[in-house]
C-alpha positions as CSV (number, residue, x, y, z in Angstrom):
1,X,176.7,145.7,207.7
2,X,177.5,142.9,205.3
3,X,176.0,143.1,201.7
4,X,174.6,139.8,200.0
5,X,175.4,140.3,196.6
6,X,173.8,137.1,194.7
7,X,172.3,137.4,191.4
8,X,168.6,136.5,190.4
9,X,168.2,133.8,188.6
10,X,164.6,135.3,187.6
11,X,164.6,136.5,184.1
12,X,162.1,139.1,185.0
13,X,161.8,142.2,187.9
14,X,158.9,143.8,189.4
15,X,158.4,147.3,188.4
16,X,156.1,148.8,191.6
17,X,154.8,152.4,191.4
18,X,155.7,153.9,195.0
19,X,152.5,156.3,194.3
20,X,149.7,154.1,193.2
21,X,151.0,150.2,193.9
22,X,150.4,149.4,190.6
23,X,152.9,146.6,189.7
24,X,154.1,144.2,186.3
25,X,156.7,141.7,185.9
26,X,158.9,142.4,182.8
27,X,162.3,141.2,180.9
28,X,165.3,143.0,183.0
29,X,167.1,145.5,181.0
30,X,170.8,144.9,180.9
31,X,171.8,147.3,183.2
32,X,169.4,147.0,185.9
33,X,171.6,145.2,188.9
34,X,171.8,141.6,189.4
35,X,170.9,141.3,193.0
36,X,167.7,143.4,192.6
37,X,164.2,141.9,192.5
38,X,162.0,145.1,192.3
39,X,162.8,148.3,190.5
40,X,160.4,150.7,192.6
41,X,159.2,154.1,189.5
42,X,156.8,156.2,188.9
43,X,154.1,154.8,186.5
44,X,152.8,156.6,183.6
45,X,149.5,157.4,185.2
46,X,151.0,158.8,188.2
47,X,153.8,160.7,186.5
48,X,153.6,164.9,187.0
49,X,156.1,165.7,184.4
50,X,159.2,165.6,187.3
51,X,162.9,163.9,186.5
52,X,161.9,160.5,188.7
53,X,164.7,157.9,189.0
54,X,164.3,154.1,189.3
55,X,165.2,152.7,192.4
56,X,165.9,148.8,193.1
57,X,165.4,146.7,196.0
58,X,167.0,143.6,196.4
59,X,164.8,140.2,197.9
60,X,165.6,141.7,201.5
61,X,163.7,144.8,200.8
62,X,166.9,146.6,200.9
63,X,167.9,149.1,198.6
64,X,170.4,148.0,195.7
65,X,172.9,150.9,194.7
């Protein structure tokens, strides 16, 4: 499966709660990946305390590792 690797030229990402739906648009952090539009984490309100780690989708809905 071939991987398009470009880089967003948006200086913000989507952060989308995959609980609640609840989404913002903020400054990417340096290390988030370039090819990644939406970084999918839990939201404070929806947080139970649990280790939750960000994951990021890229403009094809595929997942960015």
């Amino acid at each position: 499966m071939a991987v398009n690797r470009y880089k967003s030229l948006d200086p913000l990402i989507e952060l989308r709660c995959p609980d609640c739906g609840e989404t913002m648009r903020t400054a990417r952090l340096d290390d988030d990946p370039p090819e990644a539009t939406v970084c999918e984490i839990i939201c404070p309100d929806c947080d139970d305390g649990d280790f939750h780690a960000a994951r990021f989708i890229d403009r094809y809905g595929n997942e960015v590792r």
